[in-house]
C-alpha positions as CSV (number, residue, x, y, z in Angstrom):
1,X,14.6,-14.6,-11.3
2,X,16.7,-15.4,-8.4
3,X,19.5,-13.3,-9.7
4,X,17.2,-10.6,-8.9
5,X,15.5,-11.6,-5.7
6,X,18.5,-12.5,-4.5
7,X,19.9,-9.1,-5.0
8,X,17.3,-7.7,-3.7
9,X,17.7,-9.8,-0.5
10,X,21.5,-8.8,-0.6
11,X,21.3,-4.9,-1.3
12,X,17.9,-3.6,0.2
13,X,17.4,-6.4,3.1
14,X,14.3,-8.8,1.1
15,X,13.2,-10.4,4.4
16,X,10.0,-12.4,3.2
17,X,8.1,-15.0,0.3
18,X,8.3,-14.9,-2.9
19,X,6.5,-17.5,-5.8
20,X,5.9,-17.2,-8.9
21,X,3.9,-19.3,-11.7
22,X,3.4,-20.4,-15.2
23,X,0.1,-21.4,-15.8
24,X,-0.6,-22.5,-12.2
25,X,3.0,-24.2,-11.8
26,X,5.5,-22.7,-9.9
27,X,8.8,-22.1,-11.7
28,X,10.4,-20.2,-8.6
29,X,10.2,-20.2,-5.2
30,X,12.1,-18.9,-2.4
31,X,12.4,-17.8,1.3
32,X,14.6,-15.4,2.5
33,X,15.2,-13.8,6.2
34,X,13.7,-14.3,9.6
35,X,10.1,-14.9,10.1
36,X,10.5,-13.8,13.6
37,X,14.1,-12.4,14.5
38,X,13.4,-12.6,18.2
39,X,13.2,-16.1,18.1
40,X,15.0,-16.9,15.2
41,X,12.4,-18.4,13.7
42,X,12.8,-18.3,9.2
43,X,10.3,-17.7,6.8
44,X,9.5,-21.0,4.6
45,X,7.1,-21.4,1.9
46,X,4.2,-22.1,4.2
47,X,5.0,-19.2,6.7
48,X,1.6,-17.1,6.8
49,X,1.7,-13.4,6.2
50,X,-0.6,-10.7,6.7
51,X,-1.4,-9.2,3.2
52,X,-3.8,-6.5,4.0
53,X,-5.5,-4.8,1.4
54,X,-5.3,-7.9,-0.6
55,X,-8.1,-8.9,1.0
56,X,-10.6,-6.4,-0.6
57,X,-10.0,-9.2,-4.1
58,X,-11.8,-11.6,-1.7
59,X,-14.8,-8.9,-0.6
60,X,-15.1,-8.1,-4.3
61,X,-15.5,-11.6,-5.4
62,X,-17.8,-12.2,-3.1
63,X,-20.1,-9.1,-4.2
64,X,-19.5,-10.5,-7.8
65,X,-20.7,-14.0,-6.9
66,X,-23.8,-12.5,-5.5
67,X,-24.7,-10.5,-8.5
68,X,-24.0,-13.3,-10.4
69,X,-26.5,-15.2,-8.0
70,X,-29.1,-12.6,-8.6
71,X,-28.6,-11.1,-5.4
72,X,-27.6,-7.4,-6.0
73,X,-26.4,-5.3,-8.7
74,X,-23.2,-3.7,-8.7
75,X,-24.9,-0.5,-10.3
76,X,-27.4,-0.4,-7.5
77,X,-27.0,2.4,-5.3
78,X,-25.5,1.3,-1.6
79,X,-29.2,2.2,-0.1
80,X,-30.9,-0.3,-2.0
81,X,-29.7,-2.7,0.7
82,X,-28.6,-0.4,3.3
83,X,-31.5,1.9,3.8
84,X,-29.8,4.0,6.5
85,X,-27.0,4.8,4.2
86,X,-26.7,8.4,4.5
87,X,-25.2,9.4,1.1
88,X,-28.2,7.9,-1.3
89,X,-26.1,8.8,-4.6
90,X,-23.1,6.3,-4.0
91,X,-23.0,2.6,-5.8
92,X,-21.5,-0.5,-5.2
93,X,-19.7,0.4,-8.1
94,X,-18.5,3.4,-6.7
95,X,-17.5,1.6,-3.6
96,X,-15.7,-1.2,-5.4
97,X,-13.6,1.2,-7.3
98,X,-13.0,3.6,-4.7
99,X,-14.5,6.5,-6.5
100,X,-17.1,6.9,-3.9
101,X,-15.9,10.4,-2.1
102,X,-16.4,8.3,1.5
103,X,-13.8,9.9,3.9
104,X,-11.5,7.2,6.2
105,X,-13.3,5.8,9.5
106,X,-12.2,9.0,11.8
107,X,-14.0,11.9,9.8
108,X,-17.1,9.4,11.7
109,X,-15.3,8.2,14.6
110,X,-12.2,10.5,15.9
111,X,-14.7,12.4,18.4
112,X,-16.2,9.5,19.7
113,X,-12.8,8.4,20.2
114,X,-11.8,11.2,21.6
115,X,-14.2,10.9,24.9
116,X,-13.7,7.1,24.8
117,X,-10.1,6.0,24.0
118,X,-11.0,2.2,24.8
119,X,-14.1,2.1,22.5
120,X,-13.7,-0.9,19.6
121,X,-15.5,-0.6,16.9
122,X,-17.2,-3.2,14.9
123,X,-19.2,-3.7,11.6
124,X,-22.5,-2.9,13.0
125,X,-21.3,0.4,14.0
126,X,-20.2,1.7,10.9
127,X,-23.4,2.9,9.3
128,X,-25.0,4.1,12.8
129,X,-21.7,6.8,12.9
130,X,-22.0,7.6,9.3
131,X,-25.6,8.3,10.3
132,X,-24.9,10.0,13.5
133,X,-22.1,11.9,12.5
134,X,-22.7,12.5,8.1
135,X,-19.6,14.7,7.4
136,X,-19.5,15.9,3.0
137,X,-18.6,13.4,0.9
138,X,-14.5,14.4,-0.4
139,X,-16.5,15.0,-4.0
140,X,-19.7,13.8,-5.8
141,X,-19.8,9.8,-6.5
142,X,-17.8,9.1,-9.6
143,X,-16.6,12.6,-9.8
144,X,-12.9,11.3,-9.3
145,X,-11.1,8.6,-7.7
146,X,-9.5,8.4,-3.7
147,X,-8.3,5.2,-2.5
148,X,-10.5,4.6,0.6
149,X,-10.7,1.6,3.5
150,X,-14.4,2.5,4.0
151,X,-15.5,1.3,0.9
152,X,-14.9,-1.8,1.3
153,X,-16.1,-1.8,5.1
154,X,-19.3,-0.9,3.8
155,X,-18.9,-3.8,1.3
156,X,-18.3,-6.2,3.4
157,X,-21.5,-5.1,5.8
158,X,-24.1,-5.4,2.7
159,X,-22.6,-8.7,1.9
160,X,-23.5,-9.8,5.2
161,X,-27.2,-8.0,5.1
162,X,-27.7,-9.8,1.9
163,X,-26.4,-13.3,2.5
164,X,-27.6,-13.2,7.0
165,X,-24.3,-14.4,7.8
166,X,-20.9,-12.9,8.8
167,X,-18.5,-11.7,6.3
168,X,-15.9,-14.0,7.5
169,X,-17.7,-17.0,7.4
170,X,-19.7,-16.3,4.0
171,X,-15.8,-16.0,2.5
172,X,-14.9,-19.3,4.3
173,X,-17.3,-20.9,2.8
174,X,-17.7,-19.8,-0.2
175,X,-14.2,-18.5,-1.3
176,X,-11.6,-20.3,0.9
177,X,-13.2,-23.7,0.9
178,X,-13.6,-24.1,-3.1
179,X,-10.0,-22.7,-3.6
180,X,-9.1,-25.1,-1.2
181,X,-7.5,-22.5,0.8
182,X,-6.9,-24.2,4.0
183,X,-3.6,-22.3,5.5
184,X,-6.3,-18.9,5.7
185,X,-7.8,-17.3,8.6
186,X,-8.8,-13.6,10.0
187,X,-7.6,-13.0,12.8
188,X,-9.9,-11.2,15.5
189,X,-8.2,-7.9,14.9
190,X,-8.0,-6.6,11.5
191,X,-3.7,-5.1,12.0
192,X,-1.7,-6.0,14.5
193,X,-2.6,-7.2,18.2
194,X,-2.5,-10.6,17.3
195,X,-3.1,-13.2,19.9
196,X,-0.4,-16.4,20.7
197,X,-1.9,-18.6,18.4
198,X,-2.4,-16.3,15.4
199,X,1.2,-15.3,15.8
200,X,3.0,-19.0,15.8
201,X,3.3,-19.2,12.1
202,X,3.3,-15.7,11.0
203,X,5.9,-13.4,9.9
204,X,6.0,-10.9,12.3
205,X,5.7,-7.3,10.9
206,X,9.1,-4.8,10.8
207,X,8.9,-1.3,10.7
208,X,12.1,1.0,10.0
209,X,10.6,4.4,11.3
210,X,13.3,6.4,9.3
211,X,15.4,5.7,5.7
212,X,18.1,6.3,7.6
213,X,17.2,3.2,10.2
214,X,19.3,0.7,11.1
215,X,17.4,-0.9,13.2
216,X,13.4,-2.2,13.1
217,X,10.7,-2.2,15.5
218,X,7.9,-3.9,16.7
219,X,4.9,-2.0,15.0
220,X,2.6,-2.6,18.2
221,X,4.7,-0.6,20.3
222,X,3.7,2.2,18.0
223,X,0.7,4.8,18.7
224,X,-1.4,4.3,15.7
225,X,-1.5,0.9,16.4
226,X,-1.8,0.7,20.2
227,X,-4.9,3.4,19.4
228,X,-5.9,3.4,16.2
229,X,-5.8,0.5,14.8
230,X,-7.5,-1.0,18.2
231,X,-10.4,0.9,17.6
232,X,-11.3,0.6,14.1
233,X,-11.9,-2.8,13.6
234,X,-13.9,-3.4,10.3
235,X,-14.0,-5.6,8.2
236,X,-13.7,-6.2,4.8
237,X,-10.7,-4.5,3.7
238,X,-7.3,-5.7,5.3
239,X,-7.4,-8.6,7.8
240,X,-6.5,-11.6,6.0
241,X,-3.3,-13.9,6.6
242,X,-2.6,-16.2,4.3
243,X,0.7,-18.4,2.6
244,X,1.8,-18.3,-0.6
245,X,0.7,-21.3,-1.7
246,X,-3.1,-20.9,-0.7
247,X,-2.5,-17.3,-2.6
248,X,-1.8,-19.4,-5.7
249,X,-5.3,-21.4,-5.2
250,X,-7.1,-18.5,-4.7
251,X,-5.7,-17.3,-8.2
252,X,-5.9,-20.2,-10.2
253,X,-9.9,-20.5,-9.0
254,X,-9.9,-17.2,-10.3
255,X,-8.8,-18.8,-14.4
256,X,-10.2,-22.0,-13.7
257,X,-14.0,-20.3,-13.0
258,X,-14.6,-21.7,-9.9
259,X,-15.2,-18.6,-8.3
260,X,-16.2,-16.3,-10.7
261,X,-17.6,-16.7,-14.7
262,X,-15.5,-15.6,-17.3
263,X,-17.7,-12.9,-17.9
264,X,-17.7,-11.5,-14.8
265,X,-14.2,-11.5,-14.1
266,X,-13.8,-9.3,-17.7
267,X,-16.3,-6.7,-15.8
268,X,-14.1,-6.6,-12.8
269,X,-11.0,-6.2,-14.7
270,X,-12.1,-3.6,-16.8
271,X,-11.1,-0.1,-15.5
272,X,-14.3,2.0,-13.9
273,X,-14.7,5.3,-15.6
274,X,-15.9,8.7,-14.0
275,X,-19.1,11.1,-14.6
276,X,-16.9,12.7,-17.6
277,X,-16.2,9.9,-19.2
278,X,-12.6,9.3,-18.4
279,X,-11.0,6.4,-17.0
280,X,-10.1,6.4,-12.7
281,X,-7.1,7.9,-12.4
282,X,-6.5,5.0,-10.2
283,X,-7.3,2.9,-12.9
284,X,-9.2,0.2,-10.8
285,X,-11.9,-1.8,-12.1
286,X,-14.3,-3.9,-9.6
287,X,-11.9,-4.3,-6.7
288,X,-8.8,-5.1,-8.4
289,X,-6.1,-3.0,-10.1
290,X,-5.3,-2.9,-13.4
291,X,-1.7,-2.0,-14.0
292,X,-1.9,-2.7,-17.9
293,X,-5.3,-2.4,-19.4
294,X,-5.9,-5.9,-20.9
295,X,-3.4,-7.6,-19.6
296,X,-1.8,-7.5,-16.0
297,X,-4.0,-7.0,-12.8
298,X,-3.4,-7.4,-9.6
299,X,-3.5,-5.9,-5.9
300,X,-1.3,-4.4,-3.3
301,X,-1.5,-5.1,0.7
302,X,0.3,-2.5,2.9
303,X,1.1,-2.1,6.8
304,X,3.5,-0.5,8.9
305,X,6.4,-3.0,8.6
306,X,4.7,-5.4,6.0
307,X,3.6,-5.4,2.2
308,X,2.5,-7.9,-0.2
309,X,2.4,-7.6,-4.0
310,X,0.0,-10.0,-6.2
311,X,0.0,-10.0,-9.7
312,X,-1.0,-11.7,-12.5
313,X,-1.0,-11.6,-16.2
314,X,-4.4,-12.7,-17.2
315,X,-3.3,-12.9,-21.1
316,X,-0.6,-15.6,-20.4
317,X,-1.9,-17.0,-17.1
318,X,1.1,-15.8,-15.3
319,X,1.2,-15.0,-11.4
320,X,3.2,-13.4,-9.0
321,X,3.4,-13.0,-5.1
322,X,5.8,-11.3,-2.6
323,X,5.7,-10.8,0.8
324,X,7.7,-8.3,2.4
325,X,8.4,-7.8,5.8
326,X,10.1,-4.3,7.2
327,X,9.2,-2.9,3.3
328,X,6.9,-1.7,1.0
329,X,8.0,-2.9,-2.1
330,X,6.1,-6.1,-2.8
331,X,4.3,-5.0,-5.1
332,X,6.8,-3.6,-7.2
333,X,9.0,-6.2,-7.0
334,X,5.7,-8.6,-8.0
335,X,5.7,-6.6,-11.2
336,X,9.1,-7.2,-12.1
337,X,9.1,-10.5,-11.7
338,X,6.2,-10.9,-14.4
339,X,8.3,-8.7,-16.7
340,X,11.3,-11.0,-16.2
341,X,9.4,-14.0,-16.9
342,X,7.6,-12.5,-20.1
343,X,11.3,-11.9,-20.9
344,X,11.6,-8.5,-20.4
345,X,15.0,-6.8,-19.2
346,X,14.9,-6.1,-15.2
347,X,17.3,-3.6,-13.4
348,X,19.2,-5.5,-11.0
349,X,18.7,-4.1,-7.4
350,X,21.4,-2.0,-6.5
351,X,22.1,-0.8,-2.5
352,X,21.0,3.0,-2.2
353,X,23.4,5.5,-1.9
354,X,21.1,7.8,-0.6
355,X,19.9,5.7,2.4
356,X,23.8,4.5,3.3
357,X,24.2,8.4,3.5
358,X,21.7,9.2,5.5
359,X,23.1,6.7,8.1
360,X,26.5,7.5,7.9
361,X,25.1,11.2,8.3
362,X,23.3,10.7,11.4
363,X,25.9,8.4,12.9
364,X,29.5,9.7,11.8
365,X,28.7,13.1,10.8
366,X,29.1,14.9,7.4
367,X,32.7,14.1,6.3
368,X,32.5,10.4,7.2
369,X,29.2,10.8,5.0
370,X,30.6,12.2,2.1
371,X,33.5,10.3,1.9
372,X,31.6,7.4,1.7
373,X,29.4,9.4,-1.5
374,X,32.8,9.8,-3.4
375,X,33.6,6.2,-3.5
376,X,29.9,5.1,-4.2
377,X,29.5,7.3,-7.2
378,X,32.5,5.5,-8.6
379,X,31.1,2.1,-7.9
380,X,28.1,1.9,-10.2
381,X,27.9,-1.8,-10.2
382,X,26.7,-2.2,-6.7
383,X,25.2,1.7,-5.5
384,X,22.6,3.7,-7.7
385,X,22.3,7.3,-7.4
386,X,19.2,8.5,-7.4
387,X,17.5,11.9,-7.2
388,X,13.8,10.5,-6.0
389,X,15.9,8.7,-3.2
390,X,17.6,11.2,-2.1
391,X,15.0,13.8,-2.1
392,X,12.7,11.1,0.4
393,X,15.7,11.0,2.7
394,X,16.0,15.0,2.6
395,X,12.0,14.8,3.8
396,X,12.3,12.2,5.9
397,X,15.2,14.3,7.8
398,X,13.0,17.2,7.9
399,X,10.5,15.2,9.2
400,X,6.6,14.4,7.4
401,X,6.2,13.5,10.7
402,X,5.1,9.8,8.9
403,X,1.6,10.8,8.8
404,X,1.2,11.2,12.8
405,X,2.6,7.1,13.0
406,X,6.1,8.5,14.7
407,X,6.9,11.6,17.2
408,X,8.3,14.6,15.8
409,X,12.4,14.1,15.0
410,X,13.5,16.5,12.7
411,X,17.1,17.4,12.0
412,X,17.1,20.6,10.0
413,X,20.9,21.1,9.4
414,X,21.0,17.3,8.1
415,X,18.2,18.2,5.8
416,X,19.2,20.9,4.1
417,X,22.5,19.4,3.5
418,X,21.3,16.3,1.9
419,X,18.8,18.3,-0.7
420,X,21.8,20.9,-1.8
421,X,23.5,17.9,-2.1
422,X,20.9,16.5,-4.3
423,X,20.5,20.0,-5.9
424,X,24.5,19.3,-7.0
425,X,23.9,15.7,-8.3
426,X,21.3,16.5,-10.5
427,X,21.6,19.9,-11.4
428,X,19.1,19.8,-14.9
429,X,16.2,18.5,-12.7
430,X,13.5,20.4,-12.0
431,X,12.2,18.9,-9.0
432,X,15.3,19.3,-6.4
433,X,15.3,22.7,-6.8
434,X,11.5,22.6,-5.7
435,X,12.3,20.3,-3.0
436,X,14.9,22.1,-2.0
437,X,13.0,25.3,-2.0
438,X,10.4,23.6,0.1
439,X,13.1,22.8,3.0
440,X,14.5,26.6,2.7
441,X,11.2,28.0,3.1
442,X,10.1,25.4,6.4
443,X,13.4,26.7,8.1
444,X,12.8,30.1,7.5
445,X,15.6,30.1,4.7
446,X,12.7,33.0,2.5
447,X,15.5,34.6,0.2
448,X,17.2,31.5,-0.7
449,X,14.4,29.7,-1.0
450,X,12.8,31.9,-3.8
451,X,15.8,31.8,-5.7
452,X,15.6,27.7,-5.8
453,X,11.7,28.2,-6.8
454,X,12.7,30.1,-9.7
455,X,15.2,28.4,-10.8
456,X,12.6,24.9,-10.4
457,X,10.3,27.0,-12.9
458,X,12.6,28.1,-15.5
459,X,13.3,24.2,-15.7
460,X,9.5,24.1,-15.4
461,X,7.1,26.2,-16.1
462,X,4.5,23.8,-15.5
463,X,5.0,23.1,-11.5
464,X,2.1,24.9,-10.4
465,X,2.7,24.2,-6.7
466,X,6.2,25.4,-7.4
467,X,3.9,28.9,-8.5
468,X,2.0,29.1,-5.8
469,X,4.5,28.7,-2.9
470,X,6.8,30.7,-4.8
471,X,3.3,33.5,-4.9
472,X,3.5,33.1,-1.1
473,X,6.7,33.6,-0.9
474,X,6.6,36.6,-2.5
475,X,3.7,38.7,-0.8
């Protein structure tokens, strides 16, 4: 186990927490990198991290504690206790597998925004914009499956309508307290903007705007997070900080039934299926993850500059937590450590070829860049090769633009280079050829680029996107 977290720390840059357990004991442990690198401050075992989506577990245990109270169904439909729901077909099930078709907060809120920039908006104003402003559902309830914040915002508001108290004190009271999870809070805004006091034990999010970034920022600085973020603040989906530790407690309440029957906790790890009879594509059950049917469940948290992984294996009562700051590979990493305790062999973390290019690239130019390629292919011990890395640094030089969260930066030349380069590596894989296809067809490369989509479908016939661009391309 540390063999490979310590890797990991060595080769990709692991700054954050990692535990994991055996029945409720912790067999390994460890810290690694700066809590806060301003200050110098280190991350220990009782540093407190923000783990985001993690905290819609909590919000579905406490919807599965009031059903088991009698309270409310989870096949009720959301406007047996929220009249003025405007889409009378969705159910808490829907919501708690996020097979609902709701659309994120700014389908409701981006105009409203628009006209008032400074406006922050709370619980209570969730239903009055989905009334206000009812924009079509992305599909029918339960026809498929779309990972969605709202659902769980909406959660969180009929656990509060049910119970007459706030969310955050309802899962104090009757989550936190019996777990004996005294080391977590919610802070007053859900992401980011976190006041002195919140801040003096935390791990202070790191965001690498590029793969080819050698140096982190400070999220807050960023847009989305000055604007966005300020506005929509929720809750019920992603606004708890926590420590490893209390983590642990909130999991072992989970296998010792303090929180939840055994019964219950079966339904809510069983995966939800749709209209047709299939399982979720997502395969989530009642607000958890199920990553192997039966057996391992768990949930991811993820922020600009921070993820958490938490996993456990509910056959052999094993756990495991990371937190990761200036990554999002927590939860991956979570999942490997349960194989490598159920004795399973792991893949040592290697350092990425792909990524060292990239920043040899963009700061020593193309010779100095492939120089460094020759001797890295030679050194297999410490550098891995891979086509899916290479092909994210090829987008990430043409710029995706990261969703809006960063200003346009492209650099075309630099681009195109590294997916022909790619294209050489692996030259029996379908998708660089695609990829590759892609970027020759955004820089206006039409010729070139058809001949790379054919050559992607004679490797496979099945890409239909790789059909239909190569359809536009052709008219």
């Amino acid at each position: 186990m540390d063999q490979f977290f310590t890797a990991e720390a060595n080769t990709q840059g692991f700054t954050g927490n990692v535990l994991v357990a055996d029945h409720g004991k912790i067999i390994y442990e460890k810290s690694f990198g700066y809590a806060d690198q301003q200050s110098g401050r280190l991350n220990t075992p009782t540093t407190q991290f923000p783990v985001a989506s993690v905290t819609k577990t909590l919000v579905a245990t406490a919807i599965l504690q009031l059903q088991e109270k009698g309270r409310l169904e989870v096949a009720d439909r959301v406007t047996k206790y929220l009249p003025d729901f405007p889409y009378p077909d969705i159910t808490l099930v829907n919501l708690l597998s996020h097979t609902s078709g709701l659309p994120d907060f700014g389908a409701f809120f981006d105009s409203l925004r628009s006209h008032h920039p400074d406006t922050i908006l709370v619980n209570k104003d969730l239903i009055n914009g989905m009334k206000m402003n009812k924009v079509p559902l992305l599909f029918q309830p339960g026809e498929r499956y779309s990972y969605c914040n709202t659902n769980f915002a909406v959660l969180g508001i009929i656990v509060e309508r049910i119970t007459g108290i706030g969310l955050h004190e309802y899962l104090d009271r009757y989550i936190l307290k019996p777990a004996g999870m005294h080391h977590t809070f919610f802070p007053g805004f859900n992401i980011a903007h976190y006041t002195i006091e919140e801040s003096k034990n935390l791990s202070i999010p790191l965001y690498y705007p590029h793969l080819y970034s050698n140096q982190a920022i400070d999220p807050v600085t960023l847009p989305v997070y000055t604007s966005y973020w300020h506005s929509y603040n929720f809750k019920g989906y992603s606004e708890t900080i926590t420590t490893l530790g209390d983590l642990l407690k909130f999991d072992e309440a989970l296998y010792d039934g303090r929180l939840l029957s055994a019964a219950t906790l079966k339904e809510a790890f069983t995966p939800v299926k749709l209209n047709d009879g299939r399982i979720n594509p997502g395969i989530w059950g009642l607000g958890w993850q199920i990553y192997k049917t039966d057996t391992i469940v768990g949930h991811s948290g993820g922020m600009l500059g921070a993820s958490t992984g938490f996993a456990r294996n509910i056959i052999k009562h094993y756990t495991a937590i990371v937190f990761y700051t200036g990554q999002n590979t927590a939860p991956s990493l979570a999942l490997n450590a349960l194989a490598i305790l159920d004795g399973s062999n792991v893949d040592i973390p290697k350092k990425s070829a792909a990524y060292a290019f990239g920043r040899l690239l963009l700061t020593k130019g193309q010779d100095a860049a492939q120089i460094f390629l020759t001797e890295a292919k030679k050194d297999t011990a410490n550098f891995e090769i891979s086509d899916f890395e290479f092909n994210a640094l090829g987008y990430d030089l043409l710029d995706d633009n990261k969703g809006g969260v960063m200003p346009p930066d492209p650099h075309y030349t630099d681009a195109l280079l590294v997916f022909k380069l790619n294209m050489e590596l692996f030259p029996d894989d379908w998708n660089v050829y695609d990829s590759y296809g892609e970027a020759l067809a955004k820089t206006g490369h039409k010729e070139e680029a058809i001949k790379m989509y054919k050559r992607s479908l004679e490797l496979n016939p099945s890409n239909d996107d790789g059909k239909a661009a190569l359809d536009r391309l052709m008219k």
